[in-house]
MDTraj code that builds the backbone (N, CA, C; nanometers):
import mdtraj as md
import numpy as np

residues = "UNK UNK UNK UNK UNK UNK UNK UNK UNK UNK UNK UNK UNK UNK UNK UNK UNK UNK UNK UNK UNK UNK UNK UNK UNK UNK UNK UNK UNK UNK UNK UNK UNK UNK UNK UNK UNK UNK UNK UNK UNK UNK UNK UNK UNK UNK UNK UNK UNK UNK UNK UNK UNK UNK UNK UNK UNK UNK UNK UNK UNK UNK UNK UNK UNK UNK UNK UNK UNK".split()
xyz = np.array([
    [-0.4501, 1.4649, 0.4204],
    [-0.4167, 1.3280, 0.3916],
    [-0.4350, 1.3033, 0.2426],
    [-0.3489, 1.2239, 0.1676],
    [-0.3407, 1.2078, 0.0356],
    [-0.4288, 1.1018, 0.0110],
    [-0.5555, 1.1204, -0.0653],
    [-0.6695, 1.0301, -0.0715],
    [-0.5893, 0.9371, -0.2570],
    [-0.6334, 0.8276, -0.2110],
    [-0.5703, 0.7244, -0.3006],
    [-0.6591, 0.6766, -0.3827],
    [-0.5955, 0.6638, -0.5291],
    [-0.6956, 0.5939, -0.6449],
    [-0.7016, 0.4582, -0.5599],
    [-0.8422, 0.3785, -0.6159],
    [-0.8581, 0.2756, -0.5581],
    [-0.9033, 0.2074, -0.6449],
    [-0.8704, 0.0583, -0.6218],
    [-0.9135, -0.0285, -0.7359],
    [-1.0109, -0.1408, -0.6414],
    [-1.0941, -0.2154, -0.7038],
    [-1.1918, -0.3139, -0.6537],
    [-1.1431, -0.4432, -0.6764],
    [-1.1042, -0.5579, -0.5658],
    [-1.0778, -0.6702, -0.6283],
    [-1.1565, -0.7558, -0.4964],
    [-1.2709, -0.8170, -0.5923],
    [-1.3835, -0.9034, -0.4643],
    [-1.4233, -0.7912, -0.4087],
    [-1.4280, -0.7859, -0.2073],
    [-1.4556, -0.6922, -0.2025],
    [-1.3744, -0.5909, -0.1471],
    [-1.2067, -0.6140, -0.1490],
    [-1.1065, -0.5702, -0.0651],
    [-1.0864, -0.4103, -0.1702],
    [-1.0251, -0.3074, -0.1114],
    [-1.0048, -0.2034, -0.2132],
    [-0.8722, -0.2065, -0.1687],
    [-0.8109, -0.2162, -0.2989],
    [-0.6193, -0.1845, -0.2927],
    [-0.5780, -0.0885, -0.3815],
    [-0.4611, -0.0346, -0.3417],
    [-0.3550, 0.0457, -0.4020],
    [-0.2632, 0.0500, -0.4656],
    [-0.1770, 0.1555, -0.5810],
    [-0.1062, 0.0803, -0.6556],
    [0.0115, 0.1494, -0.5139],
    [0.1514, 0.0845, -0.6101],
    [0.2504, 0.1382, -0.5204],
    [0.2907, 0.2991, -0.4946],
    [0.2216, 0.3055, -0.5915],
    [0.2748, 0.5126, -0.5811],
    [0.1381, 0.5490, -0.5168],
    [0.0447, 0.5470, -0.5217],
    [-0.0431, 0.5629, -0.3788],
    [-0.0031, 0.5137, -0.2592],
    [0.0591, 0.4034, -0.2413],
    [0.1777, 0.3751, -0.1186],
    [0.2014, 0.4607, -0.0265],
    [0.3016, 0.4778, -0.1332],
    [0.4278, 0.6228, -0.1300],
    [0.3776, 0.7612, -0.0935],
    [0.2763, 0.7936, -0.1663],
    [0.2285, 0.9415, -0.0993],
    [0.1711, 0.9018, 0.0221],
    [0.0816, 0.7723, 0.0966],
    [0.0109, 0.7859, 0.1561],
    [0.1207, 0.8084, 0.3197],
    [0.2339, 0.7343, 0.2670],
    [0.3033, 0.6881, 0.3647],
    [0.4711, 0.8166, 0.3732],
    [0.4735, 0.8546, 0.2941],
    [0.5468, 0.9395, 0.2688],
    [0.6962, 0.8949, 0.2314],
    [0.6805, 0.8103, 0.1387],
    [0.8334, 0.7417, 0.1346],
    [0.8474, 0.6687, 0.0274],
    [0.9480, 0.6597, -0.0590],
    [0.9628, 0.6068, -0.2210],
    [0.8878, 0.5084, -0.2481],
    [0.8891, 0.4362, -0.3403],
    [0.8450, 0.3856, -0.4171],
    [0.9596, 0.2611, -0.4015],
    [1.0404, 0.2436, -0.4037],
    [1.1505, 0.1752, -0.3890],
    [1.2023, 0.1271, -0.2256],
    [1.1259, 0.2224, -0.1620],
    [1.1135, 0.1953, -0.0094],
    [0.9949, 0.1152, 0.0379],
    [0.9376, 0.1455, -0.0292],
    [0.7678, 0.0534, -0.0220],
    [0.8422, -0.0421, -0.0753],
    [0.8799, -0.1316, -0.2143],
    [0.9136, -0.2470, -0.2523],
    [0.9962, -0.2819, -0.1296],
    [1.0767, -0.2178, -0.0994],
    [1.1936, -0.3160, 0.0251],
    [1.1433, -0.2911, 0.1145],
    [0.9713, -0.2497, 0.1835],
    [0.9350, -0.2869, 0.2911],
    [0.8394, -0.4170, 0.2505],
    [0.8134, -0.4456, 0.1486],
    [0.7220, -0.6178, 0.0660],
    [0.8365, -0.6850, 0.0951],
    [0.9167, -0.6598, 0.0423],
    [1.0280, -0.7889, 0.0616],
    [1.0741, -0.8392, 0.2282],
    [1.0975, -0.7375, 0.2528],
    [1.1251, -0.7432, 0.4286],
    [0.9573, -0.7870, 0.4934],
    [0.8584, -0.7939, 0.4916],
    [0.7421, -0.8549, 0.5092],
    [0.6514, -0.7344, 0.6260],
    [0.7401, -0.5745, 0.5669],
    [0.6210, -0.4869, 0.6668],
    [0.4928, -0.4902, 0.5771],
    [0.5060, -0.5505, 0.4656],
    [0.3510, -0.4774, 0.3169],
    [0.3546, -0.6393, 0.2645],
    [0.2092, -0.6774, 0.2460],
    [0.2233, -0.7546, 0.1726],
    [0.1476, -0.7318, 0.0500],
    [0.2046, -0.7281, -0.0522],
    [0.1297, -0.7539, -0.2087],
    [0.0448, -0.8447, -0.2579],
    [-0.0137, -0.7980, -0.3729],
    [-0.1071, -0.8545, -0.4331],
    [-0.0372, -0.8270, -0.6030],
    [-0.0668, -0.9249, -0.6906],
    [-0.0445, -0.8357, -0.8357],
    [-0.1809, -0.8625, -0.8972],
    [-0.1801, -0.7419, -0.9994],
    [-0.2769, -0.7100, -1.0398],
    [-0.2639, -0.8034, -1.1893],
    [-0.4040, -0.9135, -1.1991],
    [-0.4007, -1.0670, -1.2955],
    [-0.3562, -0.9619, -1.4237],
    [-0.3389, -0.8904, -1.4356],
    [-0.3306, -0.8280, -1.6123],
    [-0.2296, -0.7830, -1.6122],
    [-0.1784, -0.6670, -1.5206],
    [-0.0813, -0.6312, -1.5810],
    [0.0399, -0.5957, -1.5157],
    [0.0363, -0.6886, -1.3635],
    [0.1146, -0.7907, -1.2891],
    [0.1700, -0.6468, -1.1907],
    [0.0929, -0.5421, -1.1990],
    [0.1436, -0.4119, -1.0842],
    [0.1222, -0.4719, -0.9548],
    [0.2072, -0.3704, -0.8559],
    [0.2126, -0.4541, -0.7345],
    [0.0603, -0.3623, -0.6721],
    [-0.0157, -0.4460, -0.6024],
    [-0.1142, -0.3886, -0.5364],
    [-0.1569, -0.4162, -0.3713],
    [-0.1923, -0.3144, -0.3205],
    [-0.1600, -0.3007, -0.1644],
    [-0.3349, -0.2867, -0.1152],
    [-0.3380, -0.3582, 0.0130],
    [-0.5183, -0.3679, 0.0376],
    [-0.4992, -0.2087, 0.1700],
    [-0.5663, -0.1699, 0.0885],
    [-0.5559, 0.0100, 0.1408],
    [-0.6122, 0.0237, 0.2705],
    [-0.6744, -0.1109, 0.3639],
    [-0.6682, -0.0961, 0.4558],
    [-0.5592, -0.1470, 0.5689],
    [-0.4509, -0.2318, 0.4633],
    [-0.3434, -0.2764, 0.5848],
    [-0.2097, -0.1257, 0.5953],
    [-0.2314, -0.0595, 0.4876],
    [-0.1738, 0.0658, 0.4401],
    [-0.1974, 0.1536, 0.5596],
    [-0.3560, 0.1387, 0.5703],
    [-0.4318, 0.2722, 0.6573],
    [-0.3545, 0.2288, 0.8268],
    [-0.4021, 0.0632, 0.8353],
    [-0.3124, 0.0101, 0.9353],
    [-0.1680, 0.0419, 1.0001],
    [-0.1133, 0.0631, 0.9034],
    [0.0397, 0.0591, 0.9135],
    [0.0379, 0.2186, 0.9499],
    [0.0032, 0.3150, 0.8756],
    [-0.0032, 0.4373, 0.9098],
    [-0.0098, 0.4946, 1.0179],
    [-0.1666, 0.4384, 1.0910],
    [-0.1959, 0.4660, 1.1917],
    [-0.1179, 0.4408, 1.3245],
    [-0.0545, 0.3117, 1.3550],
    [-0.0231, 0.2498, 1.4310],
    [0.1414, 0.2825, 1.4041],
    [0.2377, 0.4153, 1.2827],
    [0.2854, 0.4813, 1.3336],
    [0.3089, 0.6207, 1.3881],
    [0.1173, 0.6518, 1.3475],
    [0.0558, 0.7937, 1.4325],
    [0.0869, 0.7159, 1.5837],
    [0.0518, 0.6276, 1.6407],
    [0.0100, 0.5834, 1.7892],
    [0.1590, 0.5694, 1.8459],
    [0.2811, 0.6021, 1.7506],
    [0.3952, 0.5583, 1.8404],
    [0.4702, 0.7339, 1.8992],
    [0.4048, 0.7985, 1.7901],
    [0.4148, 0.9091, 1.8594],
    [0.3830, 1.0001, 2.0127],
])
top = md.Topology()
chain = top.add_chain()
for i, resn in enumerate(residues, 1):
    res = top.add_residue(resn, chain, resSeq=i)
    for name in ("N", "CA", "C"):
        top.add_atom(name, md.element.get_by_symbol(name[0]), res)
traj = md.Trajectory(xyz[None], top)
């Protein structure tokens, strides 16, 4: 499993979008048009406005399409 840089915001830990992408196995550009379509929801990061993902709705999403297998 592709272990992800993690950033601290309060006490949630999120991801940028290219940790996304490896975690989930799918672009970078596929992650943005799954935010827009409302499977991911974002966060931006106050400085320097990157999109950021709470690495446990990530782990969520993952899992629950291990369970459809």
């Amino acid at each position: 499993m592709y272990k992800a840089k993690k950033m601290m915001i309060g006490k949630e830990e999120y991801i940028r979008v290219i940790e996304v992408s490896k975690m989930l196995g799918a672009s970078t550009s596929t992650i943005r048009d799954w935010t827009r379509r409302g499977l991911l929801k974002e966060k931006r990061h106050p400085m320097n406005q990157y999109r950021l993902y709470k690495k446990n709705d990530v782990e969520a999403l993952l899992k629950s399409w291990e369970n459809l297998k």
